[in-house]
PDB file with one MODEL, atoms N, CA, C and O in Angstrom:
MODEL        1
ATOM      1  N   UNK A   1      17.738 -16.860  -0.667  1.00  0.00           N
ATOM      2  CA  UNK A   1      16.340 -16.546  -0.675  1.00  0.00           C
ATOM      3  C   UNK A   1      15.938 -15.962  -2.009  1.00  0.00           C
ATOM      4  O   UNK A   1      14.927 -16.380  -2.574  1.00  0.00           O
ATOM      5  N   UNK A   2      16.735 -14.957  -2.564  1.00  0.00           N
ATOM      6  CA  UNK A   2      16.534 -14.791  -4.307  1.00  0.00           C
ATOM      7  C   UNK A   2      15.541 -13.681  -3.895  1.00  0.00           C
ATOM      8  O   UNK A   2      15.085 -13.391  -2.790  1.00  0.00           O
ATOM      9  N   UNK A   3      15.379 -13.238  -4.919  1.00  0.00           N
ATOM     10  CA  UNK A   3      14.571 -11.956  -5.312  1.00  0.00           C
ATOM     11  C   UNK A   3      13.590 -12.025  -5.728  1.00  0.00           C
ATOM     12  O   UNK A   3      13.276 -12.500  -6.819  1.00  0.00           O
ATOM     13  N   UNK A   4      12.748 -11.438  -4.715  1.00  0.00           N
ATOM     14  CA  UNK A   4      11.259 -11.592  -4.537  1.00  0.00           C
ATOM     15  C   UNK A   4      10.379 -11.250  -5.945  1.00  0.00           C
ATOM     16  O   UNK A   4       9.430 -11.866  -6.429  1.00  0.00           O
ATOM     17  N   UNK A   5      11.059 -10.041  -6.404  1.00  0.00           N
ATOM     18  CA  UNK A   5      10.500  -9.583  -7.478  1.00  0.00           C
ATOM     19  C   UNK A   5      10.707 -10.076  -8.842  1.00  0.00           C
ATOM     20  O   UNK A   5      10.017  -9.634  -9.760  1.00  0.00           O
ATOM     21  N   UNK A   6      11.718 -11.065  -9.059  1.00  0.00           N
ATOM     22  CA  UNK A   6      12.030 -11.733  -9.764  1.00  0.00           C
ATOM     23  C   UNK A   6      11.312 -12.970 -10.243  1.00  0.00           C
ATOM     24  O   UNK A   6      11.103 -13.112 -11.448  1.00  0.00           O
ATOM     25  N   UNK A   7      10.993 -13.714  -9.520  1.00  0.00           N
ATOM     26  CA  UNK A   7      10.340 -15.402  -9.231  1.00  0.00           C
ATOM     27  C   UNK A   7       8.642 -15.043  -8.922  1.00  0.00           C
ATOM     28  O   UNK A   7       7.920 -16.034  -8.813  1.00  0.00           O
ATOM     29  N   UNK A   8       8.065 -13.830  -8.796  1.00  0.00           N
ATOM     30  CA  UNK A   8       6.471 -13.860  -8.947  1.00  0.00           C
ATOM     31  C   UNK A   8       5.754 -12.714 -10.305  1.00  0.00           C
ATOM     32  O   UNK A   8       6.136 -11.922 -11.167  1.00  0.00           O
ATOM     33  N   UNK A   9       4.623 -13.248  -9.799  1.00  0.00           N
ATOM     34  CA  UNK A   9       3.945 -12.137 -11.286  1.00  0.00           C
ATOM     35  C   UNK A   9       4.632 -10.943 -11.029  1.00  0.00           C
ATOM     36  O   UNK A   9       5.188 -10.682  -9.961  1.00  0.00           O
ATOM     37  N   UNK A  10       4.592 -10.274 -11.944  1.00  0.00           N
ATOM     38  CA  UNK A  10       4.255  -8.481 -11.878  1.00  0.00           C
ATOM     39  C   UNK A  10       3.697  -7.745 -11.342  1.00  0.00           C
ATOM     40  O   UNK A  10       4.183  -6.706 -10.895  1.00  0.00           O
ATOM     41  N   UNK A  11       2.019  -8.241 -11.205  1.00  0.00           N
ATOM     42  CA  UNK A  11       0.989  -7.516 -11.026  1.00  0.00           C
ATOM     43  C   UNK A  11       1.349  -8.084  -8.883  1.00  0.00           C
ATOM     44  O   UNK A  11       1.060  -7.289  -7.990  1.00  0.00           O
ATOM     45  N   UNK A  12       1.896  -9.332  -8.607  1.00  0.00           N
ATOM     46  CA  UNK A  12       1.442  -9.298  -7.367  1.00  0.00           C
ATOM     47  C   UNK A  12       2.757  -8.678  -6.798  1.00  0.00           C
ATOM     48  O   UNK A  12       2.432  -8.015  -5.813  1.00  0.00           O
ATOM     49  N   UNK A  13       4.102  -8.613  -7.002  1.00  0.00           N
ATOM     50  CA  UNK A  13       5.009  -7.958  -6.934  1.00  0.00           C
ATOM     51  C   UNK A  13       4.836  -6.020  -6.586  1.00  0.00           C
ATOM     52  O   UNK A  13       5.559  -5.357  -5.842  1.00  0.00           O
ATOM     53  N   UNK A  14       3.726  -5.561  -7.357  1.00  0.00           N
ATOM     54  CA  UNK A  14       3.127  -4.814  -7.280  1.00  0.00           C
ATOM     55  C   UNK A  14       2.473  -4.277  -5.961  1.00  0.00           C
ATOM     56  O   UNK A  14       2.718  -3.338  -5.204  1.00  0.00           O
ATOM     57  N   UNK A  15       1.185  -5.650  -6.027  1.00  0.00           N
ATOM     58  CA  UNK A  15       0.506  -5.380  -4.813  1.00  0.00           C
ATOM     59  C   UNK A  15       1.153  -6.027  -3.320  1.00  0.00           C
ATOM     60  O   UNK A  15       0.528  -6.370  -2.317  1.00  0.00           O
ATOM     61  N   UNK A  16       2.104  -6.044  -3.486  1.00  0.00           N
ATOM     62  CA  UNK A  16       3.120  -6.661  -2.681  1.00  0.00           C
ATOM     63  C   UNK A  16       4.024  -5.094  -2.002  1.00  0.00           C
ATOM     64  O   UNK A  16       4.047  -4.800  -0.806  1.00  0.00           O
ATOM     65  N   UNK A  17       4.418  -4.616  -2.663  1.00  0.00           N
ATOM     66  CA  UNK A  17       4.544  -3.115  -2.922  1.00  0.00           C
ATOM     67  C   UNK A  17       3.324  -1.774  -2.213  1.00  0.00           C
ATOM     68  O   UNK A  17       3.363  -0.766  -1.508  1.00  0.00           O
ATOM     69  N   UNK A  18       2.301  -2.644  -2.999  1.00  0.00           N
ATOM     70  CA  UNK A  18       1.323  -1.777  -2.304  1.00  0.00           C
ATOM     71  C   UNK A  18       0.882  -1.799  -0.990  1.00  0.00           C
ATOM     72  O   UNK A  18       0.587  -0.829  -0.292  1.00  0.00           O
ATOM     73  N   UNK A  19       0.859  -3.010  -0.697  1.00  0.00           N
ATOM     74  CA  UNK A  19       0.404  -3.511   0.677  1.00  0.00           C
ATOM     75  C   UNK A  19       1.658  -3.056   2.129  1.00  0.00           C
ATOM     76  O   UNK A  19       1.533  -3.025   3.353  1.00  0.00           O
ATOM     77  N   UNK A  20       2.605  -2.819   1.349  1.00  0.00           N
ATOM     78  CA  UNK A  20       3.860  -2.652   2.501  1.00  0.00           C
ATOM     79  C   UNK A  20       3.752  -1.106   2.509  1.00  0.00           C
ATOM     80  O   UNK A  20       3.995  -0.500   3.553  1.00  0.00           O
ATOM     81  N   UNK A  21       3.476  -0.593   1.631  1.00  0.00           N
ATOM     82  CA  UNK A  21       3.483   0.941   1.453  1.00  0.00           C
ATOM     83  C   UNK A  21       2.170   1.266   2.090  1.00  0.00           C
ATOM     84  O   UNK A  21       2.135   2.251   2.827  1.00  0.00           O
ATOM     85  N   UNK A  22       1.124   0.584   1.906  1.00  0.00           N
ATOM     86  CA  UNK A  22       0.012   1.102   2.677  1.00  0.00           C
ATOM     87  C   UNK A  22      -0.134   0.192   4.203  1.00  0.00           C
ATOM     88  O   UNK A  22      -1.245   0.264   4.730  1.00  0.00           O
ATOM     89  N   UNK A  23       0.552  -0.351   4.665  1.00  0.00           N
ATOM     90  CA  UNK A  23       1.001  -0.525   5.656  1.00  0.00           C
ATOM     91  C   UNK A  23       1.589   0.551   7.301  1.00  0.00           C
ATOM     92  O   UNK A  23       1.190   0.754   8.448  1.00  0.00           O
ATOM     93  N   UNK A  24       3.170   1.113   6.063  1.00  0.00           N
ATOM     94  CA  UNK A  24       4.020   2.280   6.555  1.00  0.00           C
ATOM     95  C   UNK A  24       3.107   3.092   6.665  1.00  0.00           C
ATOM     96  O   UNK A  24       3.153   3.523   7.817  1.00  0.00           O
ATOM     97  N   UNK A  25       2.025   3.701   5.928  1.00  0.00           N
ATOM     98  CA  UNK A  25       1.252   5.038   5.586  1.00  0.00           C
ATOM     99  C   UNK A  25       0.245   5.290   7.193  1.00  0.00           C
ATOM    100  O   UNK A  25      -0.003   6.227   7.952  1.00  0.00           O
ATOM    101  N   UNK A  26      -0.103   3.765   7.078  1.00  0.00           N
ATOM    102  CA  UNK A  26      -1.642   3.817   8.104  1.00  0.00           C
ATOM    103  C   UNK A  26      -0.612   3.743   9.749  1.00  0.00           C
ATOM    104  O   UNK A  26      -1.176   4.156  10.763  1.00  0.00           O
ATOM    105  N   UNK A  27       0.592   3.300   9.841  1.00  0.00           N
ATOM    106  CA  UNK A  27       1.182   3.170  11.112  1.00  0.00           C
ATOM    107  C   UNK A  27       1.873   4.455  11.560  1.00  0.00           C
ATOM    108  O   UNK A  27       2.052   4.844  12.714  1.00  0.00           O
ATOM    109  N   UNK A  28       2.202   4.999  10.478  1.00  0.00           N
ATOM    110  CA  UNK A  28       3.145   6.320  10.883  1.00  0.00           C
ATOM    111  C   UNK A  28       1.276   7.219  10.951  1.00  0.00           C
ATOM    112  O   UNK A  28       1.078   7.842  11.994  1.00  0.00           O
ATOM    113  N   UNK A  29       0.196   7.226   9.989  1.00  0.00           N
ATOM    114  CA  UNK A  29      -0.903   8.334  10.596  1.00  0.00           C
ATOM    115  C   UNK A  29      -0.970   8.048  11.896  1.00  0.00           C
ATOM    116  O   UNK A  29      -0.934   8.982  12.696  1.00  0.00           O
ATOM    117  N   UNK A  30      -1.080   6.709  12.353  1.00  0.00           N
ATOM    118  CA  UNK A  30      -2.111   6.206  13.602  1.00  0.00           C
ATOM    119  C   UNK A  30      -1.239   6.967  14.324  1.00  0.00           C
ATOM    120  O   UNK A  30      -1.808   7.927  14.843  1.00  0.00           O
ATOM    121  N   UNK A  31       0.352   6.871  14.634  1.00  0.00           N
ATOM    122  CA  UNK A  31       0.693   7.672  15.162  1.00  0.00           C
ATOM    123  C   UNK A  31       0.840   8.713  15.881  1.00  0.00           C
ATOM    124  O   UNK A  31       0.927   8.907  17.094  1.00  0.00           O
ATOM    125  N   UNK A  32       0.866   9.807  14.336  1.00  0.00           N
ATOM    126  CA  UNK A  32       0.995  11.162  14.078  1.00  0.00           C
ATOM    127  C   UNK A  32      -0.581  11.548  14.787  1.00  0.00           C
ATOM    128  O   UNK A  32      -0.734  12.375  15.686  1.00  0.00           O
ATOM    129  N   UNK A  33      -1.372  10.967  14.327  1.00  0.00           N
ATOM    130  CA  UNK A  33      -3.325  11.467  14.955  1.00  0.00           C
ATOM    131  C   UNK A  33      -3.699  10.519  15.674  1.00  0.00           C
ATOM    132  O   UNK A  33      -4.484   9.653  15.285  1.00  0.00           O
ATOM    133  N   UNK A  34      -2.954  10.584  17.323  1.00  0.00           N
ATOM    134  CA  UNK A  34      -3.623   9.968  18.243  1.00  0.00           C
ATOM    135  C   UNK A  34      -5.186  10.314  18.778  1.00  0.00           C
ATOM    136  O   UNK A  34      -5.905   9.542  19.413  1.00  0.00           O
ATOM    137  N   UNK A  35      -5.463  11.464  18.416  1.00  0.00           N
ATOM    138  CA  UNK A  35      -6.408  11.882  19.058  1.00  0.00           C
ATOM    139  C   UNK A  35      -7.848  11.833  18.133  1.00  0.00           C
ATOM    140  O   UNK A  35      -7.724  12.163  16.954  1.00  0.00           O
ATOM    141  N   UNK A  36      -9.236  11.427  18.621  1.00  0.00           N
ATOM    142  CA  UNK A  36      -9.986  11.459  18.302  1.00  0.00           C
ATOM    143  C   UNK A  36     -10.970  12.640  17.740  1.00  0.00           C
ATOM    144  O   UNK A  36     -12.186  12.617  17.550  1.00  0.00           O
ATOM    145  N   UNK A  37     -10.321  13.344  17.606  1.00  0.00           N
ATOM    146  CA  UNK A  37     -11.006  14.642  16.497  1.00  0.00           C
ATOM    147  C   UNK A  37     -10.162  14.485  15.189  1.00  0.00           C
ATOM    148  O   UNK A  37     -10.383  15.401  14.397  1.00  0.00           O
ATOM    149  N   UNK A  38      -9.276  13.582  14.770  1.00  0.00           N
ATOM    150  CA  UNK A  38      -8.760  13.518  13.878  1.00  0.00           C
ATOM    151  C   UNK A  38      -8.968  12.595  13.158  1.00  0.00           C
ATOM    152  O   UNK A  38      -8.461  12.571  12.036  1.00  0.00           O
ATOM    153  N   UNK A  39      -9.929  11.388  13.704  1.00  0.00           N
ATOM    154  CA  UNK A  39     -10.521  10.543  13.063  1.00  0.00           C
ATOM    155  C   UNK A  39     -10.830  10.382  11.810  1.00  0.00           C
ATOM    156  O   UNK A  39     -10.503   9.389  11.160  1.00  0.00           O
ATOM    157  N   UNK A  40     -11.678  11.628  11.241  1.00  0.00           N
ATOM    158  CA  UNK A  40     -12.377  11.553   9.826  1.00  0.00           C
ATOM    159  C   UNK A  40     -10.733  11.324   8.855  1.00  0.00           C
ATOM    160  O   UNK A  40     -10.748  10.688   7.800  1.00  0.00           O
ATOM    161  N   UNK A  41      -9.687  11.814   9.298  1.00  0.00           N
ATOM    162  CA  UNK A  41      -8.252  12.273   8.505  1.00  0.00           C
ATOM    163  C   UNK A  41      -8.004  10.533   8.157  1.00  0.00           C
ATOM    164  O   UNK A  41      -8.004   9.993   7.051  1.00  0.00           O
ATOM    165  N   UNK A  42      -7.803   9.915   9.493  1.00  0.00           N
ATOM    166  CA  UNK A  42      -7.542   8.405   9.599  1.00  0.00           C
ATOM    167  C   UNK A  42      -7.573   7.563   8.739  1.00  0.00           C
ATOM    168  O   UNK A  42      -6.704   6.936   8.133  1.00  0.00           O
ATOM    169  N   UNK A  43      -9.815   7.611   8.699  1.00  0.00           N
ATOM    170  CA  UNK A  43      -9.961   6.774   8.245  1.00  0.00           C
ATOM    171  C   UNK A  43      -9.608   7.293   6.555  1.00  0.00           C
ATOM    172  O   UNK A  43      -9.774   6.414   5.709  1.00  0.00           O
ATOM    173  N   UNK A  44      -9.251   8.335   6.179  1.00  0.00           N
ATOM    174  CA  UNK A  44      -9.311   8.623   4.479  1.00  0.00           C
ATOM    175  C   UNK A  44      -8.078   8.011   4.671  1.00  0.00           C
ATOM    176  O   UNK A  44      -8.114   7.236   3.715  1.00  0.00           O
ATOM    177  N   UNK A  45      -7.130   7.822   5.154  1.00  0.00           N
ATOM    178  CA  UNK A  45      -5.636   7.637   5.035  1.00  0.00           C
ATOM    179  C   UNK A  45      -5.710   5.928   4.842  1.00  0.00           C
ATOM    180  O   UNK A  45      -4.990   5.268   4.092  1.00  0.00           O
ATOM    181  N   UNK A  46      -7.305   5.169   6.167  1.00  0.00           N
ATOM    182  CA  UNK A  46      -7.209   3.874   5.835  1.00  0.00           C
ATOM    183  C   UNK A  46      -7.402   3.651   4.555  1.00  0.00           C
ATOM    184  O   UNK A  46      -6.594   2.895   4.014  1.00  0.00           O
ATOM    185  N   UNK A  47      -8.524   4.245   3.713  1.00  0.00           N
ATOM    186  CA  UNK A  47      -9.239   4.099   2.670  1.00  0.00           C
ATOM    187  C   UNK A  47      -8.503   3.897   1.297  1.00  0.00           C
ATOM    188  O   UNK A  47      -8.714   3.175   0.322  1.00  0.00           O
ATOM    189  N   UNK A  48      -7.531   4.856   1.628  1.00  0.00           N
ATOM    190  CA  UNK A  48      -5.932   5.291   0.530  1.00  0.00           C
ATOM    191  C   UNK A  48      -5.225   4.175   0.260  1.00  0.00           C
ATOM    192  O   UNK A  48      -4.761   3.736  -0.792  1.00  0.00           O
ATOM    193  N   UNK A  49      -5.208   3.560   2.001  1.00  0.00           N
ATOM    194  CA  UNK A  49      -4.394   2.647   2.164  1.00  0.00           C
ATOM    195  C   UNK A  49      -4.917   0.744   1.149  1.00  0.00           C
ATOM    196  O   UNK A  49      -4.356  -0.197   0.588  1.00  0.00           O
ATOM    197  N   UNK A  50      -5.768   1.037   1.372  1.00  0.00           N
ATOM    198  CA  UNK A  50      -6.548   0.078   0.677  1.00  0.00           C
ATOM    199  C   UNK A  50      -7.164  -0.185  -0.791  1.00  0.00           C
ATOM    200  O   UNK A  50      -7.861  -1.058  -1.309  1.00  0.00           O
ATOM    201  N   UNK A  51      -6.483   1.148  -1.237  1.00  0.00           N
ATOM    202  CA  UNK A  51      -6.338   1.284  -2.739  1.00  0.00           C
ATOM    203  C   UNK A  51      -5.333   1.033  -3.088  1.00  0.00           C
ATOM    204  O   UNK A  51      -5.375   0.395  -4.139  1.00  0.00           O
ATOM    205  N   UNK A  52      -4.127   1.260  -2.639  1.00  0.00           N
ATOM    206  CA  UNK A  52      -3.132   1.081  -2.888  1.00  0.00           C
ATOM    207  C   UNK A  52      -2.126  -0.250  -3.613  1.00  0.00           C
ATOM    208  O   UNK A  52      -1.143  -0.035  -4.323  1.00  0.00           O
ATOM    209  N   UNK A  53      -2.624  -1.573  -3.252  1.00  0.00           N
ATOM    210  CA  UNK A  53      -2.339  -2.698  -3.572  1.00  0.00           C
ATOM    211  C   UNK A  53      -2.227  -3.108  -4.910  1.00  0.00           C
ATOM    212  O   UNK A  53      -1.388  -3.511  -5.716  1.00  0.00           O
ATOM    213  N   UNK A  54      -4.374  -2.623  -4.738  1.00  0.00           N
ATOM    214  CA  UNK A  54      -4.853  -3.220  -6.597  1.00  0.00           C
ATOM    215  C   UNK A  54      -4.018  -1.692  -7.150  1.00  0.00           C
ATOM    216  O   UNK A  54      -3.238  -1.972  -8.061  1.00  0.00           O
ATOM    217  N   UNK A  55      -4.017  -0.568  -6.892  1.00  0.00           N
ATOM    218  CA  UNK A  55      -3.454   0.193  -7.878  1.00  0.00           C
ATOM    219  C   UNK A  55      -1.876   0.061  -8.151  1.00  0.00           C
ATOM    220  O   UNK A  55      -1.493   0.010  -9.320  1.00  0.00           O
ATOM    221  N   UNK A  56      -1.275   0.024  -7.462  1.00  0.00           N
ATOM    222  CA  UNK A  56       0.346  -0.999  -7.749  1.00  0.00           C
ATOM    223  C   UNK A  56       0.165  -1.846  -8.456  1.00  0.00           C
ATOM    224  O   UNK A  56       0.460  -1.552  -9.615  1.00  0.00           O
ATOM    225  N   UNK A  57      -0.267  -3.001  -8.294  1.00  0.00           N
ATOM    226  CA  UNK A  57      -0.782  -4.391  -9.621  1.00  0.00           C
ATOM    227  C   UNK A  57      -0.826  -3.513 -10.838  1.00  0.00           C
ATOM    228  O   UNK A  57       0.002  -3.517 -11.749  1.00  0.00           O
ATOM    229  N   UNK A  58      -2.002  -2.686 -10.726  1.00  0.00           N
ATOM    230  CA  UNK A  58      -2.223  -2.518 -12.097  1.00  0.00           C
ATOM    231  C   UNK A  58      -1.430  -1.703 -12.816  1.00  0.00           C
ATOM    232  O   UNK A  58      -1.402  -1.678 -14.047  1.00  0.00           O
ATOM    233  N   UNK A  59      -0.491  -0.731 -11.766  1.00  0.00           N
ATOM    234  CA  UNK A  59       0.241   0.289 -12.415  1.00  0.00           C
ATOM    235  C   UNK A  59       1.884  -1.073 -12.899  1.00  0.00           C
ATOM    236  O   UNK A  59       2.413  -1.357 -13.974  1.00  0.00           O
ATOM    237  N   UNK A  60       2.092  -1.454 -11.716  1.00  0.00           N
ATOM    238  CA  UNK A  60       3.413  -2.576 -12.097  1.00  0.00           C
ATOM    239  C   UNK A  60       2.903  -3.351 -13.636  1.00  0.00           C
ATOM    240  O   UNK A  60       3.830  -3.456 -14.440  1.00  0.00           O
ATOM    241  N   UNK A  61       1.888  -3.756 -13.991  1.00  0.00           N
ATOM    242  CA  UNK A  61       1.611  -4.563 -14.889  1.00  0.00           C
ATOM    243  C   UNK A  61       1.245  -4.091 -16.033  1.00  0.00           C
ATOM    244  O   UNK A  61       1.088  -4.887 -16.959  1.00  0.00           O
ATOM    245  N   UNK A  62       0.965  -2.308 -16.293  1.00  0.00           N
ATOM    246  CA  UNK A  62       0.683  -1.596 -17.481  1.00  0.00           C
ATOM    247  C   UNK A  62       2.457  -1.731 -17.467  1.00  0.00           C
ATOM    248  O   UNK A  62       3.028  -2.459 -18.279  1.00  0.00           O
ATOM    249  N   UNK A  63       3.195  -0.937 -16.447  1.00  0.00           N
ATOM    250  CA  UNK A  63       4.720  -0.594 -17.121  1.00  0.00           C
ATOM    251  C   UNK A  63       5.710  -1.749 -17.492  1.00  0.00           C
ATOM    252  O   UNK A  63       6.497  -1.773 -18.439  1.00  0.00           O
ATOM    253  N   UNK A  64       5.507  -2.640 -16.592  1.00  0.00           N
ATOM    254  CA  UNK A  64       6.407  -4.370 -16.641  1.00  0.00           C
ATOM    255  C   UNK A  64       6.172  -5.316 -16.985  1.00  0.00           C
ATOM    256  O   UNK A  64       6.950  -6.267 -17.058  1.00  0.00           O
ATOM    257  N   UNK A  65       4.943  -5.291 -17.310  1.00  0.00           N
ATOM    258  CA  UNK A  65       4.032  -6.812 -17.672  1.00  0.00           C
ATOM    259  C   UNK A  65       3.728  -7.044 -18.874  1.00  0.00           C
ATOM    260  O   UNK A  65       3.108  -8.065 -19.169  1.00  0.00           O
TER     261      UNK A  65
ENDMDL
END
């Protein structure tokens, strides 16, 4: 199968990175704050989570690219 990080860009290797990491982040909150007074916490954690991708790209592709 070879190495993923090897055989694609940088930048998507990155957001490849980001997307699995903001993945783990939003499944372990949903978790941890079952309860609905904790909501507002959630959604900042979704919000994080969804930065995360393009900011991997761009951070993988200033240091490797």
């Amino acid at each position: 199968m070879g190495n993923l990080f090897a055989i694609t860009h940088v930048a998507t290797g990155g957001a490849i990175a980001g997307v699995s990491l903001g993945l783990v982040m939003v499944v372990f909150e949903y978790t941890m704050l079952r309860r609905l007074a904790e909501r507002k916490q959630f959604m900042g954690t979704i919000k994080f989570a969804l930065f995360l991708p393009p900011g991997f790209a761009l951070l993988a592709w200033m240091f490797w690219g």
